[in-house]
N, C-alpha and C positions, 0 to 999 in steps of 0.2 A: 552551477547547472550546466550540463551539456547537453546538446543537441545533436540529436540524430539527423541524419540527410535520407531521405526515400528518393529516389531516381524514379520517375513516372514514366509509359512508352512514351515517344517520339510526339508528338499534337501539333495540329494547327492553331498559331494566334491568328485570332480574328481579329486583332488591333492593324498587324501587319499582314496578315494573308502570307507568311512564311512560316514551316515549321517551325517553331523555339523546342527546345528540350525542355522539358518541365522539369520545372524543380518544386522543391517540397520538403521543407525543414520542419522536421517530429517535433510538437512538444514535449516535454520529459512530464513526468508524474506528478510532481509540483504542478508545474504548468494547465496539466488537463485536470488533477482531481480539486486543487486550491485554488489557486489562481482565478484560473476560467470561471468557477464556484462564484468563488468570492465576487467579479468582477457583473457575471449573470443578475444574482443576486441583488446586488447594490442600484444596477441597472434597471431593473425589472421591481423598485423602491422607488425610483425614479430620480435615484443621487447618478449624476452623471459625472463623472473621473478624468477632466480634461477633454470632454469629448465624447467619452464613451456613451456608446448604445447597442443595442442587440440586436443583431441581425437575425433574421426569421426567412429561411430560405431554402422549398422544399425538394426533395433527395431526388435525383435523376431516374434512379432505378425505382424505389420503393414508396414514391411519392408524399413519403413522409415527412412532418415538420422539424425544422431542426434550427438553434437558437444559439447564437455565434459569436463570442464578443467582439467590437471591432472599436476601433478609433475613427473616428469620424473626424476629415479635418474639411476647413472651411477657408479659402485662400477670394478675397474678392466676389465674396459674396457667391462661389461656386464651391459645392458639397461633395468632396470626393472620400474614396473608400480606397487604401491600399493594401495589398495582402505580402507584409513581412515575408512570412513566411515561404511565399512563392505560389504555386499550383496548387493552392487547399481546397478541399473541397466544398466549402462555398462559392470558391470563385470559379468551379467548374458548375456549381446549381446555378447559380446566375448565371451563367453563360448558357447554360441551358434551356432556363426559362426566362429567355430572350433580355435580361435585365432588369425585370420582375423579381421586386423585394419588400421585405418590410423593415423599417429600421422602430425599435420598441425605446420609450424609454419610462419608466414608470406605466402609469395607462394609455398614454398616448401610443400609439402606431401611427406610423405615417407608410402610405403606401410611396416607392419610389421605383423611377425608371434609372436602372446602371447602362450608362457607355463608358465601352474600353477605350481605356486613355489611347493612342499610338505608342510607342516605346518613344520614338524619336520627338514626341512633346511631354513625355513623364519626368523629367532628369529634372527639373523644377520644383514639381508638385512632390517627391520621391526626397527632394534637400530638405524641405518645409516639411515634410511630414517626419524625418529622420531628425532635424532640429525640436522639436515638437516633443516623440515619443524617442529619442537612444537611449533614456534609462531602462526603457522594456523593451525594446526593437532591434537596437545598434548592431546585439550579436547576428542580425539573419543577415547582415549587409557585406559579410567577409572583410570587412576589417574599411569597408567604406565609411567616410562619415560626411558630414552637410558641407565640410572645407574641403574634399577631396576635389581636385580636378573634374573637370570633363571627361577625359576621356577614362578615368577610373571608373566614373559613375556611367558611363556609356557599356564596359562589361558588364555589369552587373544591375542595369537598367531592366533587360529583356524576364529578368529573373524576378520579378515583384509586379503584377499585374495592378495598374493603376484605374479606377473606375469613376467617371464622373454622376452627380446623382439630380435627378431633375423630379 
């Protein structure tokens, strides 16, 4: 499978109040028409996949519902949400509407409040999540993995927005 890279304009993180460049890795055809299918699906049955649940999180512009698969990881008893892929467009709805989400898993919904991690406390949560899911993730990390250095994981930290969930 390859992955495409979209380049977004220039944006402010609101974790650090500096621009980051956004980033944003496409998923390929598999990914969006199977994958995510399959993964929705199974989710929304209420079989949960290592974590999996649906996020429900709606559009900036057209304030419509949209239904998102995501990994849920759980470190110490705190619920966080990371986005592999970088700058995806949930993680810009949630930022949007202020952290305001739903996380679905069969009939349950639970409503939940997202704060963004800092970058400079994510390189932890970002290892554990990367130890966790690299059989399906590993490739959006450019070649980082859970034994990399610090400072490897400090480039490529600012580029996977990390979200705590209360």
């Amino acid at each position: 499978m390859t992955s495409q890279t979209k380049e977004a304009p220039m944006s402010t993180n609101p974790a650090t109040e500096q621009p980051a460049a956004a980033h944003y890795k496409r998923p390929d055809w598999f990914t969006r028409n199977v994958m995510n299918r399959l993964m929705n699906g199974l989710t929304r049955l209420g079989v949960s996949v290592r974590g999996s649940r649906v996020l429900e999180h709606r559009g900036r512009s057209t304030g419509k519902l949209h239904h998102t698969p995501v990994n849920l990881l759980t470190i110490e008893g705190t619920r966080y949400l990371v986005a592999p892929r970088g700058e995806t467009q949930w993680v810009r709805n949630v930022r949007h509407a202020g952290g305001h989400l739903v996380l679905i898993l069969g009939r349950r919904r639970q409503l939940c409040t997202a704060t963004e991690i800092p970058v400079s406390d994510s390189v932890p949560i970002l290892r554990d999540y990367l130890r966790r899911w690299k059989f399906e993730t590993g490739m959006f990390f450019d070649g980082v993995t859970p034994d990399s250095t610090d400072a490897e994981w400090a480039a490529v930290a600012s580029r996977h927005p990390v979200f705590a969930l209360s």
